[in-house]
C-alpha positions as a Markdown table, in Angstrom:
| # | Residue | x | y | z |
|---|---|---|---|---|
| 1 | Unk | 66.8 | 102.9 | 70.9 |
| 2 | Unk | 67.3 | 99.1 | 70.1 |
| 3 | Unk | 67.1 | 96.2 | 72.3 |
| 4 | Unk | 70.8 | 95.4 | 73.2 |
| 5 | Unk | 71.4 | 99.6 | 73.9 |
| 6 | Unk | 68.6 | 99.2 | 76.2 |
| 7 | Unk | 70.2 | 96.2 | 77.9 |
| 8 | Unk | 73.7 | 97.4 | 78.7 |
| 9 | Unk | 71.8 | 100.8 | 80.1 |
| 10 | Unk | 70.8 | 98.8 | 84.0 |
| 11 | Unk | 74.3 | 97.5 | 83.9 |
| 12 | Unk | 76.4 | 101.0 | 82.8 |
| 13 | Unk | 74.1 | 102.6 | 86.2 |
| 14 | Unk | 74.7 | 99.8 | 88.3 |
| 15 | Unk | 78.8 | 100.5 | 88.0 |
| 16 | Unk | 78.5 | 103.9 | 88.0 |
| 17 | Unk | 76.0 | 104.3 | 91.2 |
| 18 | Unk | 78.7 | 101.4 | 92.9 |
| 19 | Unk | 81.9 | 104.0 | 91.8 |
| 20 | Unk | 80.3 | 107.2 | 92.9 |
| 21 | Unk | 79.0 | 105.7 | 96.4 |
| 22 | Unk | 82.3 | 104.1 | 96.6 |
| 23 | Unk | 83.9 | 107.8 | 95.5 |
| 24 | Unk | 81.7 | 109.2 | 98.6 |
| 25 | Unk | 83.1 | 106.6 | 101.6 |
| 26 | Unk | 86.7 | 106.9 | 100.2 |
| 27 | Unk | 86.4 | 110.6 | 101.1 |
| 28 | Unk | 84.3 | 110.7 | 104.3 |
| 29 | Unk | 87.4 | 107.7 | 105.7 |
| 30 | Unk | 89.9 | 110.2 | 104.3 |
| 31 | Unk | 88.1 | 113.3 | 106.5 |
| 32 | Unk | 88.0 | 110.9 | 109.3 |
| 33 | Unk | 91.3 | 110.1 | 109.3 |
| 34 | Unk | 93.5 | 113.3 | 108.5 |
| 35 | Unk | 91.3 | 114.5 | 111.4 |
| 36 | Unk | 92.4 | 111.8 | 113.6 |
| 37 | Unk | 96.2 | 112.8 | 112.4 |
| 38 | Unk | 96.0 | 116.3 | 113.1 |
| 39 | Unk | 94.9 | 115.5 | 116.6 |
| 40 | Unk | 98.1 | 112.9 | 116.7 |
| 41 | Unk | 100.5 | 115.5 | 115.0 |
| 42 | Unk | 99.2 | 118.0 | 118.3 |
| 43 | Unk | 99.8 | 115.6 | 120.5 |
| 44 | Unk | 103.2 | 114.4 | 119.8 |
| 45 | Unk | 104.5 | 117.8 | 119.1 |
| 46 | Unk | 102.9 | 118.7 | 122.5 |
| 47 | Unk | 104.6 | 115.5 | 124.3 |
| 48 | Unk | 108.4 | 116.4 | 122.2 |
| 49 | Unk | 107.9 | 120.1 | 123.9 |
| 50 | Unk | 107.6 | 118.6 | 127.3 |
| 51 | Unk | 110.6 | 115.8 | 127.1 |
| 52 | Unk | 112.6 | 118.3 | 125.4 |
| 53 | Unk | 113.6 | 115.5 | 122.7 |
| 54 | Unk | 116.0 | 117.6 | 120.1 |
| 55 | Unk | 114.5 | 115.0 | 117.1 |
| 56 | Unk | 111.8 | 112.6 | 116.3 |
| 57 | Unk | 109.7 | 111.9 | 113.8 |
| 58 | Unk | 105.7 | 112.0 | 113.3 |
| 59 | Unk | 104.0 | 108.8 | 113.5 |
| 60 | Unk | 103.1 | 107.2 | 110.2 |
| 61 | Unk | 99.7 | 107.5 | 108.9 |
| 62 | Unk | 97.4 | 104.1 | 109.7 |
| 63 | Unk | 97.0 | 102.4 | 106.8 |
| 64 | Unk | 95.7 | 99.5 | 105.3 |
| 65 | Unk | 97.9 | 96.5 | 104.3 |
| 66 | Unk | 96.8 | 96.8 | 100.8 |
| 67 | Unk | 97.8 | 100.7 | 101.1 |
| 68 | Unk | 100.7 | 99.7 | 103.0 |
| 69 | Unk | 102.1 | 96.9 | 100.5 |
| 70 | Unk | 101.4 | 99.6 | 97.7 |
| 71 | Unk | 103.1 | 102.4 | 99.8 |
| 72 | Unk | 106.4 | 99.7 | 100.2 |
| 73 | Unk | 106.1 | 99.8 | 96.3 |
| 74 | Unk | 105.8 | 102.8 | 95.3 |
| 75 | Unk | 108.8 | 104.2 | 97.5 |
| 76 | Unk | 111.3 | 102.0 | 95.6 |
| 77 | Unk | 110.0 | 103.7 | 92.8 |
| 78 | Unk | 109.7 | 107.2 | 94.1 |
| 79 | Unk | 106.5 | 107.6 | 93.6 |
| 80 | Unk | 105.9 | 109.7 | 97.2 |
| 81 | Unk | 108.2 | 111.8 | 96.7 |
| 82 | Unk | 106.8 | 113.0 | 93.5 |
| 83 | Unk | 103.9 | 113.6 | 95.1 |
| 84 | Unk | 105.6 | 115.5 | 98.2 |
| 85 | Unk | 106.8 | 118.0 | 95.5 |
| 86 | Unk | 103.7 | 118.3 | 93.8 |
| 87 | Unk | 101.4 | 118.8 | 96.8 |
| 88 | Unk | 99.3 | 116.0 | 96.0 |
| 89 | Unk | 97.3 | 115.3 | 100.3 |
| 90 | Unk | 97.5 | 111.6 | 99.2 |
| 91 | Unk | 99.9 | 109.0 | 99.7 |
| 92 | Unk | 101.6 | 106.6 | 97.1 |
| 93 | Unk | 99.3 | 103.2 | 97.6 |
| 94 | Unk | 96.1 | 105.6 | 98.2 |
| 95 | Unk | 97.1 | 107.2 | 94.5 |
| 96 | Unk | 97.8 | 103.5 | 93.2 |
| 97 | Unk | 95.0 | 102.3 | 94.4 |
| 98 | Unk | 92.6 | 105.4 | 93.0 |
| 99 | Unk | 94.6 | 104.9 | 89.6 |
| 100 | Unk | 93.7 | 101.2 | 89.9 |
| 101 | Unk | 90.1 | 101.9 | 90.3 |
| 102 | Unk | 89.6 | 104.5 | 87.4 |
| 103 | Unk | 91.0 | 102.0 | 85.1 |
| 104 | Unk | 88.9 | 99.2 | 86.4 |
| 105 | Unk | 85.8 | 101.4 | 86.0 |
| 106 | Unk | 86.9 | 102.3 | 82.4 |
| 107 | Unk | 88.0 | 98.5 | 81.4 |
| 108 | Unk | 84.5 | 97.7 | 82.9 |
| 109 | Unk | 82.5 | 100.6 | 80.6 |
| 110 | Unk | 84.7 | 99.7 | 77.5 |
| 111 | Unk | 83.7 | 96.2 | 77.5 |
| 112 | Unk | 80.1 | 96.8 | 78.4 |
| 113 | Unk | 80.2 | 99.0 | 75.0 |
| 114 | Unk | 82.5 | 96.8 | 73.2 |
| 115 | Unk | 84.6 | 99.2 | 72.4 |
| 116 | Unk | 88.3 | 98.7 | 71.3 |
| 117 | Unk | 89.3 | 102.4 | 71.1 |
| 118 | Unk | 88.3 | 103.3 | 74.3 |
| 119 | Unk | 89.8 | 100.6 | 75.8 |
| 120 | Unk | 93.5 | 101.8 | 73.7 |
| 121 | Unk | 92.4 | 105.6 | 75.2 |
| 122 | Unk | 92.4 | 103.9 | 78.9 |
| 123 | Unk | 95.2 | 102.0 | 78.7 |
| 124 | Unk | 97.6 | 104.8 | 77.1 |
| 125 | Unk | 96.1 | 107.3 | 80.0 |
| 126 | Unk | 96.9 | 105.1 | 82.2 |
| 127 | Unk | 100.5 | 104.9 | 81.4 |
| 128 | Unk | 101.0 | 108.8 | 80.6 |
| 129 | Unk | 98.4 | 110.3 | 82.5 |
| 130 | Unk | 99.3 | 110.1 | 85.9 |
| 131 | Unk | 102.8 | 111.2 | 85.0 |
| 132 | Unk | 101.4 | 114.5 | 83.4 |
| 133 | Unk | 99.0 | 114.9 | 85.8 |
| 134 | Unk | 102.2 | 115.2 | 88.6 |
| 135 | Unk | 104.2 | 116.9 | 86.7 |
| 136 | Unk | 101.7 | 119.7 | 85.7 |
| 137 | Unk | 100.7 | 119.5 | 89.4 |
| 138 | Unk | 105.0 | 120.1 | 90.4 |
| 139 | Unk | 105.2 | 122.9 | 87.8 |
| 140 | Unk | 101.9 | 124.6 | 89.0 |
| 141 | Unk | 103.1 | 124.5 | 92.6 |
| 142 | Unk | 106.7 | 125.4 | 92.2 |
| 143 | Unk | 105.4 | 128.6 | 90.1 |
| 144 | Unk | 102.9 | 129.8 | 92.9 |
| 145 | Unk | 105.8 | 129.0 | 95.3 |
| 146 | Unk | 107.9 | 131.3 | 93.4 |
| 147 | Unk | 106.0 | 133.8 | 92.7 |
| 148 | Unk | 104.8 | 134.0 | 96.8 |
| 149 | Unk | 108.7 | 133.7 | 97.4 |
| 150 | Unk | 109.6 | 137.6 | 96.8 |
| 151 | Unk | 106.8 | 138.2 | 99.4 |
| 152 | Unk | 108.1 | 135.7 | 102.3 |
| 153 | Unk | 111.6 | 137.1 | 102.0 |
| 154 | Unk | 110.2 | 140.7 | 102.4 |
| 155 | Unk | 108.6 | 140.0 | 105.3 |
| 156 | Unk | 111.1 | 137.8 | 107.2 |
| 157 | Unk | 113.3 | 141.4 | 106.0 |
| 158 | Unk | 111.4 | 143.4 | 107.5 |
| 159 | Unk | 111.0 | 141.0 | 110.9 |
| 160 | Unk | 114.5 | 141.2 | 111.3 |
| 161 | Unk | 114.7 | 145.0 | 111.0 |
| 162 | Unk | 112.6 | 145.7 | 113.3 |
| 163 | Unk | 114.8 | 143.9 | 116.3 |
| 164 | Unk | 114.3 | 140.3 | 115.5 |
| 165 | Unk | 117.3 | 139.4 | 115.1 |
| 166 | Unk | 116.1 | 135.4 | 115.0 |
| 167 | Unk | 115.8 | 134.1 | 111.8 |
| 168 | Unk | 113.7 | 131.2 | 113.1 |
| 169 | Unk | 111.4 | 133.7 | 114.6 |
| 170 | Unk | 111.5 | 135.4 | 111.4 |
| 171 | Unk | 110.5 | 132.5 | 109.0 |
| 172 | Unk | 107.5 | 131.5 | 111.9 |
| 173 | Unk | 105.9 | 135.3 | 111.2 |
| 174 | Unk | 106.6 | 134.4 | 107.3 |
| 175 | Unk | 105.1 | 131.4 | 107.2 |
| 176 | Unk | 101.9 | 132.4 | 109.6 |
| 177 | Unk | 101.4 | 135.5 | 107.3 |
| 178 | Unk | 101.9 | 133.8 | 104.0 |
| 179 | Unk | 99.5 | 131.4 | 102.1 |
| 180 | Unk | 100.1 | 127.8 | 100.6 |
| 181 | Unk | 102.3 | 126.6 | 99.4 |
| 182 | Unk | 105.2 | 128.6 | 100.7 |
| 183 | Unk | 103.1 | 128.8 | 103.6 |
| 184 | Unk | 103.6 | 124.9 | 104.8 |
| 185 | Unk | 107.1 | 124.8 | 103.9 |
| 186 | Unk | 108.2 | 127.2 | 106.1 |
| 187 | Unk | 106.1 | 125.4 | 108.9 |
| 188 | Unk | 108.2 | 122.5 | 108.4 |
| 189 | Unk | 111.3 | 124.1 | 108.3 |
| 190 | Unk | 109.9 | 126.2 | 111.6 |
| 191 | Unk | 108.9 | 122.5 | 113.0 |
| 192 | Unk | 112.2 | 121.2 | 111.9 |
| 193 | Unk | 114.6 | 123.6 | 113.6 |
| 194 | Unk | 111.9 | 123.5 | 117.0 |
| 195 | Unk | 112.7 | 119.9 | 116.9 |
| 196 | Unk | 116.8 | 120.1 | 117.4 |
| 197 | Unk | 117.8 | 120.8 | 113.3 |
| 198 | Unk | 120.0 | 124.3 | 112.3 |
| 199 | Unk | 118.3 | 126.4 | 110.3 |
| 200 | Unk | 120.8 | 125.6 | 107.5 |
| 201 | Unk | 119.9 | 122.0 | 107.4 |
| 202 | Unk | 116.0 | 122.3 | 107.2 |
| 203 | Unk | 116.5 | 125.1 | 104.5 |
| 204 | Unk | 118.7 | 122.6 | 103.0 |
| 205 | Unk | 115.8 | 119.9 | 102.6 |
| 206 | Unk | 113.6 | 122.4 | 101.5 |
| 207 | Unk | 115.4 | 123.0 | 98.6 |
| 208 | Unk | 115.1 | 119.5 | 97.9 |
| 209 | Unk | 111.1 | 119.5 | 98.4 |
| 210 | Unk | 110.9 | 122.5 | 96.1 |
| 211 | Unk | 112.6 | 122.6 | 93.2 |
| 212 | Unk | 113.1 | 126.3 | 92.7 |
| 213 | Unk | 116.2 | 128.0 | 91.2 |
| 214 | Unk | 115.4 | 131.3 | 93.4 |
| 215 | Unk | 114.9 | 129.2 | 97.0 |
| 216 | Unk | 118.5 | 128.1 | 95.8 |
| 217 | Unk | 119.8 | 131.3 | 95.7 |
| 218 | Unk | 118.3 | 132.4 | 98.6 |
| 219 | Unk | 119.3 | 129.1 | 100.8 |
| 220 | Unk | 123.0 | 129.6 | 99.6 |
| 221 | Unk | 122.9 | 133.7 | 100.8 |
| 222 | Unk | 121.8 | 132.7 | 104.2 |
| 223 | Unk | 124.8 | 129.7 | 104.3 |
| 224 | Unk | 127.1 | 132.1 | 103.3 |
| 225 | Unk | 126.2 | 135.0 | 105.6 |
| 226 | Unk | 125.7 | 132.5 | 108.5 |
| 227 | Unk | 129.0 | 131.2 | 108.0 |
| 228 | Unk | 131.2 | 134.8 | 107.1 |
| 229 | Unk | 128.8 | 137.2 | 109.0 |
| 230 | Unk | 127.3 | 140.3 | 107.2 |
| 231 | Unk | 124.2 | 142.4 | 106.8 |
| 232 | Unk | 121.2 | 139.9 | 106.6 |
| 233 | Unk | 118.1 | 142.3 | 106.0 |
| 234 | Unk | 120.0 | 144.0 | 103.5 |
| 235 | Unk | 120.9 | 140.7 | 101.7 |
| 236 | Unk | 117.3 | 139.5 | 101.7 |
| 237 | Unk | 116.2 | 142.8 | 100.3 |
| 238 | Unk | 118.3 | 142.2 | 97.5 |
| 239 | Unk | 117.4 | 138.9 | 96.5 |
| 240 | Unk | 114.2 | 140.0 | 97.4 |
| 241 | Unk | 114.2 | 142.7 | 94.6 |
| 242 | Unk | 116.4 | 140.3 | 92.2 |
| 243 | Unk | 113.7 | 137.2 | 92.2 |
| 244 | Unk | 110.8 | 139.8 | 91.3 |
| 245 | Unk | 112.7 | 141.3 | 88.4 |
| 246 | Unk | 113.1 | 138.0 | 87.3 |
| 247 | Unk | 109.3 | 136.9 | 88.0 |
| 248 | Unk | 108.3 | 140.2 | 86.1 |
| 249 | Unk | 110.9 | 139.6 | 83.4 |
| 250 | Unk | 109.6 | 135.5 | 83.0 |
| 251 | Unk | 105.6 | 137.0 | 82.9 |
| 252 | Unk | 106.4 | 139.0 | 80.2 |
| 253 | Unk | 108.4 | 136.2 | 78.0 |
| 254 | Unk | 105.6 | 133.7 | 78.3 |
| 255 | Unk | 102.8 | 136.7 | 77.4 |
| 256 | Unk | 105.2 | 136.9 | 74.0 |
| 257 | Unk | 105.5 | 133.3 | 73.2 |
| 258 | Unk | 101.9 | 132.0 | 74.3 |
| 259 | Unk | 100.6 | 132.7 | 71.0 |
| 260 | Unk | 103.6 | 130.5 | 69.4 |
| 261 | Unk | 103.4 | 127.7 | 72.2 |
| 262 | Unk | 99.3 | 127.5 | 71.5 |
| 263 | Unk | 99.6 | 127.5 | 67.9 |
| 264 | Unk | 101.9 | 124.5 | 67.7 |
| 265 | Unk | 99.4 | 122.5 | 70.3 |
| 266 | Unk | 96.4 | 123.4 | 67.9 |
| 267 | Unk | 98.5 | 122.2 | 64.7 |
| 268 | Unk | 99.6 | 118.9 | 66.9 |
| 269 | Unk | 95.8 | 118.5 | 68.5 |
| 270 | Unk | 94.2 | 118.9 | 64.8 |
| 271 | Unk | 94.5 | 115.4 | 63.0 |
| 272 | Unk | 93.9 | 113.9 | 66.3 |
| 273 | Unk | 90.5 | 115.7 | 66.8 |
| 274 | Unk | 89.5 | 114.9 | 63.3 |
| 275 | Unk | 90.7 | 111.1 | 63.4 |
| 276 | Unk | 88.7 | 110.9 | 66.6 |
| 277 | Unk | 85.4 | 112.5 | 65.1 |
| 278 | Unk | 85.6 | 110.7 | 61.9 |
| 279 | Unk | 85.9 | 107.0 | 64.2 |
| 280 | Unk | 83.0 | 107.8 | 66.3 |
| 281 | Unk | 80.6 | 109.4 | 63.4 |
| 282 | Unk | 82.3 | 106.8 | 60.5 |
| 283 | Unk | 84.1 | 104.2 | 62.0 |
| 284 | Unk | 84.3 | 102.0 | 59.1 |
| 285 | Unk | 86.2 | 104.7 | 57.1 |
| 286 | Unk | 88.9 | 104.8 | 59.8 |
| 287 | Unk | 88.7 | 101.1 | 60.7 |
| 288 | Unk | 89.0 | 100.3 | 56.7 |
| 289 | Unk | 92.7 | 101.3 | 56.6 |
| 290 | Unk | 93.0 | 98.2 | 58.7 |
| 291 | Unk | 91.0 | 95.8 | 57.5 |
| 292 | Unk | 91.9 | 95.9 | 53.9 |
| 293 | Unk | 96.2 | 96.5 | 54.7 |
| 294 | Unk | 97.0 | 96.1 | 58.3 |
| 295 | Unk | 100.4 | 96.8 | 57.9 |
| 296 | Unk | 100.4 | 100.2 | 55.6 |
| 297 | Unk | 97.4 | 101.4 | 58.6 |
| 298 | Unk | 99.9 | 101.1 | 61.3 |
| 299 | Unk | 102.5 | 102.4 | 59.6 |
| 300 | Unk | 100.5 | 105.2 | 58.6 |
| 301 | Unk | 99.5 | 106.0 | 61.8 |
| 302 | Unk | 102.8 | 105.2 | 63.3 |
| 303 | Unk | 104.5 | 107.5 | 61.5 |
| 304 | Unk | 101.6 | 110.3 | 61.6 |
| 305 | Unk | 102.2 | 110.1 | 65.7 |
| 306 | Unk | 105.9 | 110.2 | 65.8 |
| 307 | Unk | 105.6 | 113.0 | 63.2 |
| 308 | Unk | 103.4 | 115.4 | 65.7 |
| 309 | Unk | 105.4 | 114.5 | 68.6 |
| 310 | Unk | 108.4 | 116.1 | 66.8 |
| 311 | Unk | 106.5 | 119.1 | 65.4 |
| 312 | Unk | 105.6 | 119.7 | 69.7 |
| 313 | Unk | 108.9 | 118.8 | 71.1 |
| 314 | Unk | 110.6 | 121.3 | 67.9 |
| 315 | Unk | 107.6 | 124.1 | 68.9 |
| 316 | Unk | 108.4 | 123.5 | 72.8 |
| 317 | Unk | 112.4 | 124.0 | 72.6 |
| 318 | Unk | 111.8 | 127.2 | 70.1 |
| 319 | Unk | 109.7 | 129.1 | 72.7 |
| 320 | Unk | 111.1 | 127.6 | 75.8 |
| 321 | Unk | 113.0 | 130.6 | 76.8 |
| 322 | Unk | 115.0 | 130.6 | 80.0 |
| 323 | Unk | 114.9 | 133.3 | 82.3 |
C-alpha cells in the first residue's frame, strides 16, 4: 500500500466512526421521543374522553427548529404526505435532514478519494433516490394493504352477523385482529369517528391515505348502503369475495410476466455494469473517450442512456397489465 493510501485511511475512520456514533444518538433521541408521544397521544385521548370534546387534534411532535424550518418546507412541497402514504415513522425535515447527511458523508468520502464518478453516483442518487425509495416504499405498502384487505372486510362481515350491528364496533375488532398496515388505518378511522367524525367521512380520508382501487370500492358500497339502506354483511361478503378474485387473478399475471419484466431490467442493467467495471479496473479506457473528443463522449453516452431508458419504459408498458 503506498504512502498517500495510507494517509487518507485515519481520515476515511475518523468520518465514518463520527457518522455511525452520530447514526446511534439519532436513534436512541428518536426512541426517547416517540416514547414520550405515545405517553402524550394516551393522555390526550384520555383527557378528550373525559370533556367529551367531539374533535381535536393530537399535539405536534417537539421538534427542533432546524426540523421544524425543514418540516415548513417540505409541506409546501408535499413531502409528508408522501411519506404518510408510504409508512415511512419519520417526518419530512427529520428525512431532509438524514438525506442531507448521507450526501454530506458521501461528498466527504468522494473527495477524500478524489474521485469524480462517485461524486456524479451521489449527486444523481440524491436527486432520484429518495423519490424511488418512496415510491417503492407506497407500492409495497399499498400491495400488503390490499392483499390484508379481503381479510378485514371478512371479519368486520362476520362481526356484524353475529348481532353487531355497529359498524364502528366492527372496524375496532378488524383493526385489533388485523396486522399493519391495514391494521393502523382502521385505528385511525376508529379514533376518528370516537372523536365526533361519521364513519363516512374518516373512510373518506382513508381512501386518500391509501391509494387502493379496492378500499374505493369498498368506501363507495358502504356510502351507498348508508345512504339507501340494504343488506350490509351480505354486501361486504361480496366485495369481500370480488377483491380476492382479483388479488388471485393479479398474482397470477405478474408470475406470467416476471420473466419478461426481469429480462428487460437485465438487458437495461448490462452496459451499465460493464461501463462501471471497465472505469474502476481501466479507467483510462473509459475516461479516454473524453479526453481525446469531449463532445462525441457525451454524446455517446448521452444517447446510450436515453436509449436504455426507452428500451425499460417500452419493456414496462408491454407487461404492465392491469387487473
Amino acid at each position: 500500500m503506498d504512502l498517500p493510501t495510507m494517509g487518507k485511511l485515519p481520515l476515511l475512520v475518523s468520518f465514518l466512526s463520527a457518522f455511525a456514533v452520530f447514526t446511534i444518538i439519532f436513534g436512541l433521541s428518536r426512541e426517547y421521543q416517540r416514547r414520550r408521544n405515545r405517553l402524550a397521544d394516551r393522555l390526550r385521548q384520555l383527557e378528550i374522553q373525559r370533556r367529551g370534546l367531539a374533535q381535536a387534534a393530537l399535539p405536534d411532535r417537539e421538534t427542533g427548529q432546524l426540523v421544524a424550518a425543514l418540516n415548513q418546507i417540505a409541506h409546501r412541497a408535499g413531502l409528508d404526505e408522501q411519506l404518510s402514504r408510504a409508512g415511512v415513522p419519520l417526518t419530512a425535515g427529520e428525512f431532509i435532514l438524514i438525506v442531507a447527511i448521507l450526501l454530506g458523508v458521501g461528498l466527504i468520502l468522494s473527495i477524500a478519494l478524489h474521485n469524480i464518478f462517485l461524486f456524479m453516483m451521489l449527486v444523481a442518487a440524491t436527486i432520484w433516490g429518495p423519490r424511488a425509495w418512496i415510491a417503492s416504499r407506497k407500492a409495497k405498502r399499498t400491495r400488503d394493504f390490499d392483499a390484508q384487505l379481503p381479510s378485514a372486510i371478512q371479519l368486520i362481515a362476520s362481526s356484524m352477523r353475529a348481532g353487531n350491528s355497529n359498524i364502528a364496533i366492527a372496524l375496532r375488532l378488524a383493526a385489533q385482529e388485523s396486522k399493519p398496515p391495514i391494521s393502523k388505518e382502521f385505528q385511525i378511522v376508529v379514533q376518528q369517528v370516537e372523536w365526533g367524525a361519521s364513519i363516512k367521512d374518516a373512510l373518506v380520508s382513508m381512501t386518500e391515505r391509501v391509494p387502493s382501487t379496492d378500499l374505493q370500492l369498498l368506501v363507495q358500497a358502504i356510502s351507498i348502503q348508508m345512504e339507501s339502506g340494504g343488506n350490509l354483511v351480505q354486501m361486504l361478503e361480496n366485495i369481500s369475495e370480488t377483491i380476492r378474485e382479483r388479488v388471485r387473478l393479479a398474482g397470477e399475471v405478474k408470475a406470467l410476466t416476471a420473466q419478461g419484466k426481469y429480462s428487460g431490467y437485465v438487458v437495461a442493467l448490462m452496459p451499465v455494469a460493464i461501463s462501471a467495471l471497465l472505469f474502476i479496473f481501466n479507467p483510462n479506457y473509459i475516461l479516454g473517450v473524453f479526453r481525446t473528443t469531449t463532445w462525441c463522449g457525451f454524446t455517446m453516452f448521452a444517447a446510450a442512456a436515453v436509449m436504455i431508458l426507452i428500451g425499460m419504459a417500452v419493456v414496462r408498458r408491454i407487461v404492465d397489465i392491469k387487473v
